[in-house]
PyMOL Python script that loads the backbone (N, CA, C, O; Angstrom):
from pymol import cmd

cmd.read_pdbstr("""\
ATOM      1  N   UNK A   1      83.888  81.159 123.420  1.00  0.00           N
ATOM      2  CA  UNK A   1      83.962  82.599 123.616  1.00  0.00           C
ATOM      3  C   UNK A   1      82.637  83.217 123.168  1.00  0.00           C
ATOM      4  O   UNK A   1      82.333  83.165 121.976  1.00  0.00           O
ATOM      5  N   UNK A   2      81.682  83.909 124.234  1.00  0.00           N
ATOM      6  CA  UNK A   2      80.750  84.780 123.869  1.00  0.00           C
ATOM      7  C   UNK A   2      80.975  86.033 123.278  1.00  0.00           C
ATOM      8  O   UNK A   2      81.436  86.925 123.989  1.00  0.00           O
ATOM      9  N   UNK A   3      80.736  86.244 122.133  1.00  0.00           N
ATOM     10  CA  UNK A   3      81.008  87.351 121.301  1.00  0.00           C
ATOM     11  C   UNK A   3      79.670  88.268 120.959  1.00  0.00           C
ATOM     12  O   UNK A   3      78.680  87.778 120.418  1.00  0.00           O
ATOM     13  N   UNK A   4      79.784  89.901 121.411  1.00  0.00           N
ATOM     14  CA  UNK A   4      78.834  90.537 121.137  1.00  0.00           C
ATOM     15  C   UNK A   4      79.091  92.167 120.278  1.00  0.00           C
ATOM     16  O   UNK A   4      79.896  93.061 120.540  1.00  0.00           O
ATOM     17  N   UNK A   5      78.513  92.113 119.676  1.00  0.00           N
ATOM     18  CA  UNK A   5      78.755  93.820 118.777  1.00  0.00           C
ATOM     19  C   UNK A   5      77.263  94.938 119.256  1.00  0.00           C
ATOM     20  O   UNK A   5      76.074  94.871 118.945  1.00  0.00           O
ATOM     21  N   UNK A   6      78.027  95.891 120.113  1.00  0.00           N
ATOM     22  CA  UNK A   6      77.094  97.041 120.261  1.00  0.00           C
ATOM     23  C   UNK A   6      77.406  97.823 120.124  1.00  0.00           C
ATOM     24  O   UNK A   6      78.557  98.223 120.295  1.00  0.00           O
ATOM     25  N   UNK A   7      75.948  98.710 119.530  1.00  0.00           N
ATOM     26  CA  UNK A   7      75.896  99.918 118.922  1.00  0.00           C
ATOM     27  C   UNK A   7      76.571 101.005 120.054  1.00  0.00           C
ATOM     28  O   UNK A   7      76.423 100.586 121.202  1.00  0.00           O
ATOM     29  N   UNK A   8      77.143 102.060 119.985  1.00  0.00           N
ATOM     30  CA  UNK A   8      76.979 102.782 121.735  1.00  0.00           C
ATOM     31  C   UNK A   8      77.017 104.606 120.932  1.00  0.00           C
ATOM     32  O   UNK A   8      78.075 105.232 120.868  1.00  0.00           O
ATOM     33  N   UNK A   9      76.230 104.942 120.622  1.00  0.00           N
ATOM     34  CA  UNK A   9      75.704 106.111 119.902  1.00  0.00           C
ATOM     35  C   UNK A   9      76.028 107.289 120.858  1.00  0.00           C
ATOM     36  O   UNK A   9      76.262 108.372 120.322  1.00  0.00           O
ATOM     37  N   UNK A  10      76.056 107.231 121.815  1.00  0.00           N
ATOM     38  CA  UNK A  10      76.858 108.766 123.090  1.00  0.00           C
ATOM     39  C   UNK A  10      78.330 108.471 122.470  1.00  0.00           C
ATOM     40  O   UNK A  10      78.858 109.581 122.408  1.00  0.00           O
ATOM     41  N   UNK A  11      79.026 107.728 122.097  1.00  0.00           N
ATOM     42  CA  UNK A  11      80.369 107.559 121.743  1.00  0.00           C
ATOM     43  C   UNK A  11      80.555 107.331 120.265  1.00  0.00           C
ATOM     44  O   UNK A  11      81.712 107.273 119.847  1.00  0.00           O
ATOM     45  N   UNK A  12      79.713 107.218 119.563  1.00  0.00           N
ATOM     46  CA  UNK A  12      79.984 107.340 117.994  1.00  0.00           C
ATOM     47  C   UNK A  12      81.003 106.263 117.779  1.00  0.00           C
ATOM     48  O   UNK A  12      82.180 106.514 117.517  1.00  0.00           O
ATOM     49  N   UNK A  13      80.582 105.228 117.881  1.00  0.00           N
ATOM     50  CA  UNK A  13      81.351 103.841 117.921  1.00  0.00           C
ATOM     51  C   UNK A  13      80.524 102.699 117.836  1.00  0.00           C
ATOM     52  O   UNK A  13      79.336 102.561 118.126  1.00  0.00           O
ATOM     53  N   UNK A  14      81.517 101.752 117.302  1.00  0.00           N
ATOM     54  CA  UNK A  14      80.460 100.002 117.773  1.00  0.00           C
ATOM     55  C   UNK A  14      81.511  99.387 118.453  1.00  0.00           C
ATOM     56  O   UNK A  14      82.696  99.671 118.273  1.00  0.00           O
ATOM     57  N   UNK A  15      81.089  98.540 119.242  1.00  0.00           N
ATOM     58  CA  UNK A  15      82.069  97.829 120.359  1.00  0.00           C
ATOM     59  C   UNK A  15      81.967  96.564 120.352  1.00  0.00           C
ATOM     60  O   UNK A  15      80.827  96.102 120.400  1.00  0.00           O
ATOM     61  N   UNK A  16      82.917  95.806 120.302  1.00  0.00           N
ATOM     62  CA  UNK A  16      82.623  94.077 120.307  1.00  0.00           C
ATOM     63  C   UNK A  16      83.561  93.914 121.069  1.00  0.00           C
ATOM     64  O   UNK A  16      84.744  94.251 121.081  1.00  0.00           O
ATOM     65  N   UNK A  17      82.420  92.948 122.178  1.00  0.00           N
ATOM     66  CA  UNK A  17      82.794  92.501 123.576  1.00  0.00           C
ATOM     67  C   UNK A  17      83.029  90.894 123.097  1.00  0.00           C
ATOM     68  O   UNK A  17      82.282  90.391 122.258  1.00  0.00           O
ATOM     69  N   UNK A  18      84.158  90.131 123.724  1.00  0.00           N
ATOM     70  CA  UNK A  18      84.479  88.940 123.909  1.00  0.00           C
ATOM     71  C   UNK A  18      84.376  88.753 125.415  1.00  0.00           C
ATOM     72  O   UNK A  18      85.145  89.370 126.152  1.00  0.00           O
ATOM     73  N   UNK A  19      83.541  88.001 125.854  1.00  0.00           N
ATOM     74  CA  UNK A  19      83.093  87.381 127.067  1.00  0.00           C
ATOM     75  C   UNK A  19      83.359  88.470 128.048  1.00  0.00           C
ATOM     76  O   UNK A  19      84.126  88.495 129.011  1.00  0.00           O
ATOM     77  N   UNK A  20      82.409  89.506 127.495  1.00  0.00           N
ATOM     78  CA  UNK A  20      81.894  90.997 128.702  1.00  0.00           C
ATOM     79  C   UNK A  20      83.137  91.656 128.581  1.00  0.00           C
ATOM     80  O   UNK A  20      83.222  92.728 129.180  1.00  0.00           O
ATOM     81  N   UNK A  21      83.669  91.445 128.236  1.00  0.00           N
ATOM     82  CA  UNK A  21      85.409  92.520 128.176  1.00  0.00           C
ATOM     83  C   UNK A  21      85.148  93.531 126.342  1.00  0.00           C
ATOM     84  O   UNK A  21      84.789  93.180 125.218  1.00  0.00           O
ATOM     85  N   UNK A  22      85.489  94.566 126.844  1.00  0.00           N
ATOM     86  CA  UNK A  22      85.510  95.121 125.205  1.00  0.00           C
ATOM     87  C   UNK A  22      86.662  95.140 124.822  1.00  0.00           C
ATOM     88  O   UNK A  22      87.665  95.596 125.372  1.00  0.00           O
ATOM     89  N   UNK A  23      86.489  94.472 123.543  1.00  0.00           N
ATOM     90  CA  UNK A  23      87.632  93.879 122.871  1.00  0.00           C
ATOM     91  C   UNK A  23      88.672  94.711 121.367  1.00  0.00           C
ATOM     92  O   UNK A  23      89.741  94.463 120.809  1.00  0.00           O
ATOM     93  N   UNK A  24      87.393  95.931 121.206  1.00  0.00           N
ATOM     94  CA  UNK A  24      87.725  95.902 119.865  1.00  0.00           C
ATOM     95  C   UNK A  24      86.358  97.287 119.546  1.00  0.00           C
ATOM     96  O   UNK A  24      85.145  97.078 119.523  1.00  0.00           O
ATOM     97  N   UNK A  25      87.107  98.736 119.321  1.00  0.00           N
ATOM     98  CA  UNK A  25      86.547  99.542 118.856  1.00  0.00           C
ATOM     99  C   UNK A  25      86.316  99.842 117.476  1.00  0.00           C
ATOM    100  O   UNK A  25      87.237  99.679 116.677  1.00  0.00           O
ATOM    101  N   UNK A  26      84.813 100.405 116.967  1.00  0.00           N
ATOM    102  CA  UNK A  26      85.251 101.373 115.635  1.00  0.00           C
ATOM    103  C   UNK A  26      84.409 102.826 115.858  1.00  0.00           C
ATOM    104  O   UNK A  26      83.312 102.940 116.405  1.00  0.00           O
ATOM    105  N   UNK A  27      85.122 103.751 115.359  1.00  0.00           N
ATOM    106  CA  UNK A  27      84.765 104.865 116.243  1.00  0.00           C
ATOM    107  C   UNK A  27      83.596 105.176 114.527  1.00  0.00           C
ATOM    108  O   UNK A  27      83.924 104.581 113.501  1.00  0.00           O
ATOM    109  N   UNK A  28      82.271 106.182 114.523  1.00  0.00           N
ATOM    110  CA  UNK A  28      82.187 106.556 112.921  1.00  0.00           C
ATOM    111  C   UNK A  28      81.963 107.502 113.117  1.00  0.00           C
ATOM    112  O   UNK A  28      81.963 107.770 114.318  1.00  0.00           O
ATOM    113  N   UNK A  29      81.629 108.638 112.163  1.00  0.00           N
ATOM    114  CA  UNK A  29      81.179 109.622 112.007  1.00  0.00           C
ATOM    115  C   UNK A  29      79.613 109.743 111.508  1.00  0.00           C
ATOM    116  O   UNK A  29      79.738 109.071 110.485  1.00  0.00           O
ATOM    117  N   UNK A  30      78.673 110.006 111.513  1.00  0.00           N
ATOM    118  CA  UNK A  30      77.036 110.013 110.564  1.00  0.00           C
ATOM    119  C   UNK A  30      77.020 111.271 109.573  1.00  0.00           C
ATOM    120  O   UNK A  30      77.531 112.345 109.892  1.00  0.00           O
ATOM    121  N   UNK A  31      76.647 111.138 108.844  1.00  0.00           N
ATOM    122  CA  UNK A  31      76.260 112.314 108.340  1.00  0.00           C
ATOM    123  C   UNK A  31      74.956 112.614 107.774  1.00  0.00           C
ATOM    124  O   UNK A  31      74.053 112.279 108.541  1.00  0.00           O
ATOM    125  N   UNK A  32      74.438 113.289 106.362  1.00  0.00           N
ATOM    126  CA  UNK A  32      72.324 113.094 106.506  1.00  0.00           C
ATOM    127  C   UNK A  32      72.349 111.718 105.524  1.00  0.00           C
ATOM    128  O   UNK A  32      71.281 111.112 105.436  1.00  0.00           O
ATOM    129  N   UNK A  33      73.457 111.220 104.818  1.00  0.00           N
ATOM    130  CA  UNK A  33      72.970 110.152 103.866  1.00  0.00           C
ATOM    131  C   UNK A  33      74.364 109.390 103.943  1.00  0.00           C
ATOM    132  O   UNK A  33      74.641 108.954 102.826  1.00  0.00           O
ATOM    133  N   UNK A  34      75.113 109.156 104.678  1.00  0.00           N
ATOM    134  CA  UNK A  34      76.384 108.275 104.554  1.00  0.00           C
ATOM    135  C   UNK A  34      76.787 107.967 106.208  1.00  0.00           C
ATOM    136  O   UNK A  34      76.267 108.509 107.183  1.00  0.00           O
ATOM    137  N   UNK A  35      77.772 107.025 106.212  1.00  0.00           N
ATOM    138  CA  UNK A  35      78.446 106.980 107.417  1.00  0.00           C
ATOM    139  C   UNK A  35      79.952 106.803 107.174  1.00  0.00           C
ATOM    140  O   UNK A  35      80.412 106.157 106.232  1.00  0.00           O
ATOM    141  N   UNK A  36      80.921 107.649 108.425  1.00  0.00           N
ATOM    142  CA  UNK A  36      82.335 107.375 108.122  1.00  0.00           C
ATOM    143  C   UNK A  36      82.852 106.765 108.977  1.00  0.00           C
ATOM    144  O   UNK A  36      82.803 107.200 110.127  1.00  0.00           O
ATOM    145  N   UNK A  37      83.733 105.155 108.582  1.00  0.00           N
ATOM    146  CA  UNK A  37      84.319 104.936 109.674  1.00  0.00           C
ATOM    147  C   UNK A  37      85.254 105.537 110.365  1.00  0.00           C
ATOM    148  O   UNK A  37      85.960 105.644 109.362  1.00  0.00           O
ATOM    149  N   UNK A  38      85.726 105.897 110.965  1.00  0.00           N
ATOM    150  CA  UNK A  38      86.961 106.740 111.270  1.00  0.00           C
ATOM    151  C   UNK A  38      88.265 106.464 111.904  1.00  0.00           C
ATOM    152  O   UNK A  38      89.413 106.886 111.761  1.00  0.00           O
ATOM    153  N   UNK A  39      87.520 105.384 112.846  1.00  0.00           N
ATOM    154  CA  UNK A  39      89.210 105.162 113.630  1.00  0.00           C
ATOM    155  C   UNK A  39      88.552 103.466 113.992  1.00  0.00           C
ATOM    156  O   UNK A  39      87.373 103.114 114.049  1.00  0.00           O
ATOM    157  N   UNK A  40      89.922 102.574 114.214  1.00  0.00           N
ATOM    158  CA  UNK A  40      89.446 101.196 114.637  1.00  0.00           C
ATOM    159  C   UNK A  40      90.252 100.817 115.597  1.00  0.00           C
ATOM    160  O   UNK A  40      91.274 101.500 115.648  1.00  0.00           O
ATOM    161  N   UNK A  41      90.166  99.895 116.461  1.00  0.00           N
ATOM    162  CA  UNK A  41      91.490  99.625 117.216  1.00  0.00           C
ATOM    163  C   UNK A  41      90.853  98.134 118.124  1.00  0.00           C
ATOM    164  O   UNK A  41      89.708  97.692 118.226  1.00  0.00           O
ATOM    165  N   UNK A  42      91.909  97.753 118.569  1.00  0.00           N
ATOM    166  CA  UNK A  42      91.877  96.284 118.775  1.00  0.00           C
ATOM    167  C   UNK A  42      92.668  96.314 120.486  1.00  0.00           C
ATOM    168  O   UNK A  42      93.752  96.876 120.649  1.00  0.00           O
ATOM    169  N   UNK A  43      91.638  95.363 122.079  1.00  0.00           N
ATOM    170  CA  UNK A  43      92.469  96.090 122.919  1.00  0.00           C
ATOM    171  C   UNK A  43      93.276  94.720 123.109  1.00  0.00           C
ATOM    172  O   UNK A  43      92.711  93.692 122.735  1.00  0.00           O
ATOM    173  N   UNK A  44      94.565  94.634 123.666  1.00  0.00           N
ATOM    174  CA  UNK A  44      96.351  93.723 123.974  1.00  0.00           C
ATOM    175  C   UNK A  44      95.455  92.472 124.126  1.00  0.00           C
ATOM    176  O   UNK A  44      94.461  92.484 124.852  1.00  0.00           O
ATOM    177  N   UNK A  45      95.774  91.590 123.545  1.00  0.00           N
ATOM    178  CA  UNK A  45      95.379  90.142 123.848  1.00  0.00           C
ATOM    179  C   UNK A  45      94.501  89.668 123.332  1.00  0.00           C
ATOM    180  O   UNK A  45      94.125  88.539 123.649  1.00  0.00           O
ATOM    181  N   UNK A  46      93.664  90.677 121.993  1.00  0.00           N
ATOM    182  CA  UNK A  46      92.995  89.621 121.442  1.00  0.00           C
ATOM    183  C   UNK A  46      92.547  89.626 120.342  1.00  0.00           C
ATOM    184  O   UNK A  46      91.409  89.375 119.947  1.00  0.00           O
ATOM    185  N   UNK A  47      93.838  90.042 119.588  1.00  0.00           N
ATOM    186  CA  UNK A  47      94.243  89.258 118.025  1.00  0.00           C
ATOM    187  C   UNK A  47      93.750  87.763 118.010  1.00  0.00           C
ATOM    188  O   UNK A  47      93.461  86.897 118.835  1.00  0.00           O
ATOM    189  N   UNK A  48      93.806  87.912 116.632  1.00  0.00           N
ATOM    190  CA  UNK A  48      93.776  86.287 116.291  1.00  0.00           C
ATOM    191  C   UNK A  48      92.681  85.595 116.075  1.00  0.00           C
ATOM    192  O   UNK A  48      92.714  84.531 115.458  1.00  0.00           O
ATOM    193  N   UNK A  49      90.828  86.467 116.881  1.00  0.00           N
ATOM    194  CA  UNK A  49      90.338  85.702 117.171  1.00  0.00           C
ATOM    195  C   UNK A  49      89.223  85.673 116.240  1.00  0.00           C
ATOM    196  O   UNK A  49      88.310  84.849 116.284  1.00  0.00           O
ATOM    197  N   UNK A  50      89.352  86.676 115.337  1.00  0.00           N
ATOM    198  CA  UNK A  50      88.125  87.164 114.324  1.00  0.00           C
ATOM    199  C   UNK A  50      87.305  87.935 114.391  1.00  0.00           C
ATOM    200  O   UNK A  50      86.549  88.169 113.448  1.00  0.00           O
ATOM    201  N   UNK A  51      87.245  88.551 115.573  1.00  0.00           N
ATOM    202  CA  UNK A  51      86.876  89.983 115.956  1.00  0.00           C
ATOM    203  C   UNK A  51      86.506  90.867 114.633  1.00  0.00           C
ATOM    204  O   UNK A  51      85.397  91.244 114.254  1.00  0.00           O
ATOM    205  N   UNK A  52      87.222  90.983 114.312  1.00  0.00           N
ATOM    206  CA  UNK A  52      87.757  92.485 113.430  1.00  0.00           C
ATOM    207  C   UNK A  52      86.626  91.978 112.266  1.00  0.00           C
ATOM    208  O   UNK A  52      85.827  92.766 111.760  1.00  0.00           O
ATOM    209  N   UNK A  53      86.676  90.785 111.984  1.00  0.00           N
ATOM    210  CA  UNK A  53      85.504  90.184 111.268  1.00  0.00           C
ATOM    211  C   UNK A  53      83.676  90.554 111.586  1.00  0.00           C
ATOM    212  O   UNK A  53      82.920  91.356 111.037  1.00  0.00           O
ATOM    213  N   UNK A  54      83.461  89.589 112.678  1.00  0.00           N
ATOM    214  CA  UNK A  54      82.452  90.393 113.531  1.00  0.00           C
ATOM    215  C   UNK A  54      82.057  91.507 113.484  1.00  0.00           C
ATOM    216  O   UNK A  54      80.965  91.701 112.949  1.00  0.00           O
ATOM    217  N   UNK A  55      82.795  92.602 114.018  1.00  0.00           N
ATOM    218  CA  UNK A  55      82.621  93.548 114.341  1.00  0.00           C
ATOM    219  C   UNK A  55      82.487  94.433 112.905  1.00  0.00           C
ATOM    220  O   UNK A  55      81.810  95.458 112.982  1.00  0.00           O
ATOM    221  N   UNK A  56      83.159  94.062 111.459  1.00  0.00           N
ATOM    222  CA  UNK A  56      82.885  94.705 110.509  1.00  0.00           C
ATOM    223  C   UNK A  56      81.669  94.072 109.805  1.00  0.00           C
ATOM    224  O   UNK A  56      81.096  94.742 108.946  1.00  0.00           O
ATOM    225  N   UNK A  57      81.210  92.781 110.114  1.00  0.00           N
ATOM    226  CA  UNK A  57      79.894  92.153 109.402  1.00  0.00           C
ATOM    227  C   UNK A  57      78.786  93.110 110.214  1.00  0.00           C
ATOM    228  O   UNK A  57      78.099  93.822 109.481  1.00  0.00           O
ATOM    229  N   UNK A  58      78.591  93.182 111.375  1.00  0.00           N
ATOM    230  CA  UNK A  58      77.724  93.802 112.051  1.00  0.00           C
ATOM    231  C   UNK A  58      77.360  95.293 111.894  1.00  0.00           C
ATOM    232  O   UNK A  58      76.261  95.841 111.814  1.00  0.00           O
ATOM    233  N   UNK A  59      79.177  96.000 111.864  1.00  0.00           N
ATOM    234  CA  UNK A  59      78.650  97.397 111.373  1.00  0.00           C
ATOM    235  C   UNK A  59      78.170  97.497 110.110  1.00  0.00           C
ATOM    236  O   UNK A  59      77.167  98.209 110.067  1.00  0.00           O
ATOM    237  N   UNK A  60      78.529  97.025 109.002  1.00  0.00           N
ATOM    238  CA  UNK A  60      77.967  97.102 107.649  1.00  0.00           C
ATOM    239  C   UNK A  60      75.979  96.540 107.821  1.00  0.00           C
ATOM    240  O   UNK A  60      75.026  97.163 107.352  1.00  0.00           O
ATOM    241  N   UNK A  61      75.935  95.514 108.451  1.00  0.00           N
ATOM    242  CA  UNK A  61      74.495  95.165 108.492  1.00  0.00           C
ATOM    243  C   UNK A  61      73.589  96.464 109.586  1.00  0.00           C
ATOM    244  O   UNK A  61      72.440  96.779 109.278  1.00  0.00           O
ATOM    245  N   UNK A  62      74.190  97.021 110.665  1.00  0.00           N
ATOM    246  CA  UNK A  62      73.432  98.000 110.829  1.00  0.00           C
ATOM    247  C   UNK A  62      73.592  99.129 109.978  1.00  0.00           C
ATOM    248  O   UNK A  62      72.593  99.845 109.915  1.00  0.00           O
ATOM    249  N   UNK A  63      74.505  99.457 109.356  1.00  0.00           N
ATOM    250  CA  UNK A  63      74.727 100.745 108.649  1.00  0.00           C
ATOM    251  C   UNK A  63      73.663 100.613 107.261  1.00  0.00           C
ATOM    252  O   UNK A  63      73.369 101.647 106.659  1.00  0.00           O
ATOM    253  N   UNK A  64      73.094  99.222 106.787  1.00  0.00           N
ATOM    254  CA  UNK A  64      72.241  99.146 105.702  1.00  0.00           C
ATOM    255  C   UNK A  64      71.034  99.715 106.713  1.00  0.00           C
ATOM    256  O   UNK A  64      70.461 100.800 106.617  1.00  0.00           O
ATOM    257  N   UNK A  65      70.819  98.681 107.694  1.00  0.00           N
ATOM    258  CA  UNK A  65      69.626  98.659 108.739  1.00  0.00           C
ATOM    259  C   UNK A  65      68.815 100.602 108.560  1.00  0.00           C
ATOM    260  O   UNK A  65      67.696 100.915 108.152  1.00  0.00           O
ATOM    261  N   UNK A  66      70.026 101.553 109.088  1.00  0.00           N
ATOM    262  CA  UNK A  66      69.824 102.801 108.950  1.00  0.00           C
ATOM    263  C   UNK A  66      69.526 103.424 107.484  1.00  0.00           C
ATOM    264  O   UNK A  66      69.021 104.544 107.425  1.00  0.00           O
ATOM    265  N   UNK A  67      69.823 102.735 106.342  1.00  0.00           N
ATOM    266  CA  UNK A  67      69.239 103.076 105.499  1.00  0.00           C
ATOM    267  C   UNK A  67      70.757 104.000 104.343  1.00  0.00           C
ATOM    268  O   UNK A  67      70.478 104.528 103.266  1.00  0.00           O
TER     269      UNK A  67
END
""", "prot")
cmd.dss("prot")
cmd.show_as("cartoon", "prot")
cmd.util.cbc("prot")
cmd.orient("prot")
């Protein structure tokens, strides 16, 4: 399974795609010195796979990235 986490900043979210399908939202909020996650969600069929993992290692490593 090709697994990818992108940024998508018009939607205030990160998205992790499992083999080109998006699999798995987190929506945030920015503010001038913090970020909020706000909402998360996972789409029918693909529990189980570690996603939710991924997708929270990646947002935490860009959210340092921004400072």
């Amino acid at each position: 399974m090709n697994t990818i986490v992108r940024d998508n900043p018009e939607k205030h979210r990160h998205e992790v795609y499992a083999d080109e399908q998006l699999a798995r939202l987190s929506e945030y909020r920015l503010g001038s010195d913090e970020i909020a996650f706000t909402h998360t969600e996972i789409g029918e069929g693909f529990s189980g796979r570690r996603l939710a993992r991924k997708l929270v290692t990646d947002e935490l490593a860009d959210s340092r990235r921004r400072g």
